[in-house]
N, C-alpha and C positions, 0 to 999 in steps of 0.2 A: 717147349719142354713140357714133357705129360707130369702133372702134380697130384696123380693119385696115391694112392696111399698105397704102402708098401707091406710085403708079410713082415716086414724087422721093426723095431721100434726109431734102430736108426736109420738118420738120412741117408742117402747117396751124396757123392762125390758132386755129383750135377746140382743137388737141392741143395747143398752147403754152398754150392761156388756160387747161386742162385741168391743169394741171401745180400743185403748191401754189408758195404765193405766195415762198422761198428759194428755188427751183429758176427759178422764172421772173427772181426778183430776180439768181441766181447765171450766168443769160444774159444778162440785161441788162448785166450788168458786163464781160461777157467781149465781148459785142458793142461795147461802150462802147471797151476797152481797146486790141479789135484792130480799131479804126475804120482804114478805108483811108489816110484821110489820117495817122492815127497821131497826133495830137494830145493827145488824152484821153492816150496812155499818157506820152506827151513831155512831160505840163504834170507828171502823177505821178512820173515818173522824177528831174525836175528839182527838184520839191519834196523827194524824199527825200534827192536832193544837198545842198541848202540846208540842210535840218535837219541831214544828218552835218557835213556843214560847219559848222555853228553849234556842234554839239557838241563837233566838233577844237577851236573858237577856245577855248571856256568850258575845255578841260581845257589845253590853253595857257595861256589867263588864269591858274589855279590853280599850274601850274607856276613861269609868271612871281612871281606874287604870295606865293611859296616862297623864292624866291630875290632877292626883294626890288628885280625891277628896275623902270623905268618902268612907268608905267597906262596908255601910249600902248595897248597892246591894247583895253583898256575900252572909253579913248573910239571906240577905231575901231569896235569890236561896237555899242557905243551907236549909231553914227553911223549905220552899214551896216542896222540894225536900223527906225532912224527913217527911213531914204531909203525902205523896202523897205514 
């Protein structure tokens, strides 16, 4: 394969497939990420909301459950858990 340099900035089809299979995996993810419409990064972003979120409630719960008050949190994380 000739690996001269080209009039475009970007590669060919041939210098990407050329590339080992991390480096092609590590565009694929970045093309994924900075999709135009922006989706792929928006469904990520929101997931990692959820899980910090879930986190806050669980160290909440432990607080509550310190100080001995209601297990309305519980059921709510149960509930919000089993809707999702």
């Amino acid at each position: 394969m000739d690996l001269t340099t080209t009039s475009t900035t970007s590669p060919t089809v041939e210098e990407t497939n050329a590339l080992p299979d991390k480096v092609r995996q590590y565009i694929h993810d970045l093309e994924t990420r900075t999709s135009t419409e922006g989706k792929a990064l928006a469904i990520l972003e929101l997931a990692n909301e959820r899980d910090a979120l879930l986190r806050r409630v669980e160290e909440l719960e432990r607080e509550v459950a310190l100080t001995g008050e209601s297990k309305t949190w519980r059921l709510r994380l149960h509930w919000s858990r089993t809707l999702n």
